[in-house]
C-alpha positions in Angstrom: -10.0 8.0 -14.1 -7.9 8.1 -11.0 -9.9 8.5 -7.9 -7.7 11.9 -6.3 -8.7 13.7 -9.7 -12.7 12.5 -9.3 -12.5 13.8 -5.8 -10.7 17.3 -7.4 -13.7 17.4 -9.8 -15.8 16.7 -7.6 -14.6 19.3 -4.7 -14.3 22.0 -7.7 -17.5 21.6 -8.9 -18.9 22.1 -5.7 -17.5 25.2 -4.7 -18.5 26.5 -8.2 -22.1 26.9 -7.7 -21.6 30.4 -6.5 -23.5 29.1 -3.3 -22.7 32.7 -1.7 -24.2 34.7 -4.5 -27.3 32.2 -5.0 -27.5 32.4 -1.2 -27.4 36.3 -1.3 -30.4 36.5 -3.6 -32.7 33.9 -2.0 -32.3 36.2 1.6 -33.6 39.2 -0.6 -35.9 37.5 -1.8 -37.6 36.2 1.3 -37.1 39.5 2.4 -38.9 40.6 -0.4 -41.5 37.8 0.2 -45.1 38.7 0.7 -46.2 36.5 3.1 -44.5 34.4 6.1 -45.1 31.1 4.3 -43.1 32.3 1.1 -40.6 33.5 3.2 -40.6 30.0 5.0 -40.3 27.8 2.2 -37.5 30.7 0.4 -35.5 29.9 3.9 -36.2 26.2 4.1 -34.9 26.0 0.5 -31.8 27.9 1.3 -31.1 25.8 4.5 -31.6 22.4 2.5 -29.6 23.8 -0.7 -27.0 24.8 2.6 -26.6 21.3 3.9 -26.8 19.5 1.0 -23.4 21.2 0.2 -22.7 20.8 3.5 -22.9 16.5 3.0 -21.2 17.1 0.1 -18.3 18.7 0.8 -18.0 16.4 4.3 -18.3 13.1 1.5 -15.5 14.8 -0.5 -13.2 15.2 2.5 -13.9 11.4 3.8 -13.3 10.2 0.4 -9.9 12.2 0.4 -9.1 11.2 3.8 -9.4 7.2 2.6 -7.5 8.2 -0.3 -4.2 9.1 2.2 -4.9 6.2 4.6 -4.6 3.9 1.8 -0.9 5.5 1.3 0.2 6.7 4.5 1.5 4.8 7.0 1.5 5.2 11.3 5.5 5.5 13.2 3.4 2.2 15.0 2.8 0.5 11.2 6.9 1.1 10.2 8.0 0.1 13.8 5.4 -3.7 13.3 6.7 -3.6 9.7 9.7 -3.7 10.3 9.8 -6.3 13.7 7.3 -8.6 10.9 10.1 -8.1 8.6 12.8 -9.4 10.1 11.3 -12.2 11.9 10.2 -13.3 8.6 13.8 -13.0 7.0 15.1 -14.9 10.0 12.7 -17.8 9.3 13.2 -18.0 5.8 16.8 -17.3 6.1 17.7 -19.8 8.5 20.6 -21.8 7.0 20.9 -25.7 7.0 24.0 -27.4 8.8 26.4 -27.2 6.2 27.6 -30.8 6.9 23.4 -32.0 6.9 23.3 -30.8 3.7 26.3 -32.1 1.9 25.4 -35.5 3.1 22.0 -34.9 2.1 23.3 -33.6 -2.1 25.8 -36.8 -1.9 22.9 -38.8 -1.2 20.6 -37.5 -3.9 23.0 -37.1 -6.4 25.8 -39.7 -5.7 29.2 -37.0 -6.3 32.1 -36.7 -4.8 32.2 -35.3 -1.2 34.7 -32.3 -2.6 32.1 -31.0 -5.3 29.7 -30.9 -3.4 31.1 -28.5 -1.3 31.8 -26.1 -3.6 28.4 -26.2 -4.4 26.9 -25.9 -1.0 29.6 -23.1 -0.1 28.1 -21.5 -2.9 24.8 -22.1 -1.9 25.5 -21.2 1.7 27.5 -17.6 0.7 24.9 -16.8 -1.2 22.0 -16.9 1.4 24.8 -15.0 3.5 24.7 -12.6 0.6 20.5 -12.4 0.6 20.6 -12.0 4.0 22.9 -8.9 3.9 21.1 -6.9 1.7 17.6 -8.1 3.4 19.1 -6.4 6.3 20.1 -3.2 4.8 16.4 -3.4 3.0 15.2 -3.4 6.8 17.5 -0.2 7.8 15.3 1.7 5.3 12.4 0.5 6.6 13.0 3.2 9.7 9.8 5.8 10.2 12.0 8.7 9.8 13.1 7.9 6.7 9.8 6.0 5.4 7.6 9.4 6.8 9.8 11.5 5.0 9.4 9.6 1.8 5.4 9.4 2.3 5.5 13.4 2.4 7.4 13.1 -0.7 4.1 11.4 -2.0 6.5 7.8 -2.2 3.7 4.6 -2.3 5.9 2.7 0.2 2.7 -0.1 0.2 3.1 -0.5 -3.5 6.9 0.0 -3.5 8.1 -2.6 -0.6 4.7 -4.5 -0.7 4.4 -5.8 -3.9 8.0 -7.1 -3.9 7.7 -8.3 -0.7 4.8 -10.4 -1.7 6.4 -11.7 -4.5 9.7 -12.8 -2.7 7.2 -14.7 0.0 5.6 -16.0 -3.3 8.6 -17.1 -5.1 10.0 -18.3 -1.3 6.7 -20.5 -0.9 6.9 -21.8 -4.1 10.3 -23.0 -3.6 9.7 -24.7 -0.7 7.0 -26.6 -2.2 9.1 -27.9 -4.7 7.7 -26.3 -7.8 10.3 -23.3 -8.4 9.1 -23.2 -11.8 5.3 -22.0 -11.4 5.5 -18.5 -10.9 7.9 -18.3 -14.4 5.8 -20.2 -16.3 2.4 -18.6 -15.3 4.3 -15.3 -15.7 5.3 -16.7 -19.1 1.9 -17.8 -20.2 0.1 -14.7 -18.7 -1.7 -16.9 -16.1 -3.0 -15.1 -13.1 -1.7 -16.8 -10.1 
C-alpha cells in the first residue's frame, strides 16, 4: 500500500478512539474513586493512555513530514540543480573540432574528405540541436516555476531525475564504447 495512505490510516485511526469521551469517564471515575491510590493509578492510566497518543500522533506527523521532504524541493536545491545541470551539459556537450574529427572518420574509415562532412555536419547540427533543447530543459528548471509545480503535487525528482539519470547512463555508456548495453539489457530485462 502506498505509504501517504498507511500514514491516513494510521492518523484516522488514532483520532478515533474517542480519547475525549474515554478521557471524560476515567476523571469521573477517579473522582468517584474511593481511595487516593485508585484515584492515582485511574490518573496515571489516563496520563500514559494521554501520551501514548501523544507519540503517536508526533510519529504520524514525522513520518508525513519525510513523506514531503522526499518530494519537495528547497529555492537553494533548484538554484544547485540547475548550476549542476548546465555544467554537466556543457561537459558532455562540448563539441570536437570539426576539422579533428573529419580527419579522425577519414582515418578510420578511409572515405572521401566530402562525405565525410556531410556526416560530421550532421553529427555536429545535431549536438547543436541537443544542446538547444537541453537549454530550454534548464529554463524550466527555475524555482518559481518548479515550486509552483511541487504545490501542484508534480514529483519533479521522479519526473527530471529519472531521465536525467538515464541520459548520463546512456551518455556514459557511449563514451565507453558499448552504445549497445543499455538496449540490450533493456531488451533482455536485465537490471543494469
Amino acid at each position: 500500500m502506498d505509504p501517504a495512505t498507511d500514514l491516513a490510516l494510521t492518523f484516522g485511526k488514532i483520532i478515533g478512539r474517542n480519547t475525549y469521551e474515554w478521557a471524560t469517564h476515567k476523571l469521573r471515575n477517579a473522582r468517584e474513586a474511593k481511595t487516593l491510590e485508585e484515584q492515582k493509578e485511574i490518573y496515571d492510566e489516563i496520563v500514559e493512555t494521554l501520551l501514548d497518543e501523544k507519540s503517536d500522533l508526533q510519529n504520524v506527523a514525522r513520518q508525513y513530514k519525510d513523506l514531503y521532504e522526499q518530494i519537495s524541493i528547497t529555492s537553494e536545491d533548484i538554484d544547485l540543480l540547475k548550476n549542476t545541470i548546465r555544467r554537466v551539459v556543457e561537459l558532455f556537450n562540448q563539441a570536437p573540432d570539426r576539422e579533428e574529427l573529419i580527419q579522425t572518420k577519414m582515418n578510420e574509415t578511409g572515405f572521401n574528405r566530402g562525405d565525410i562532412e556531410i556526416q560530421v555536419d550532421r553529427y555536429l547540427n545535431k549536438q547543436k540541436e541537443q544542446a538547444e533543447k537541453v537549454e530550454q530543459f534548464i529554463a524550466l528548471v527555475d524555482n518559481d516555476t518548479l515550486q509552483t509545480m511541487q504545490l501542484l503535487g508534480f514529483n519533479y525528482k521522479e519526473a527530471i531525475g529519472k531521465p536525467l539519470t538515464e541520459v548520463c547512463s546512456d551518455f556514459i555508456y557511449s563514451k565507453l564504447g558499448n552504445q549497445n548495453y543499455r538496449n540490450e539489457a533493456d531488451e533482455s530485462g536485465d537490471d543494469k
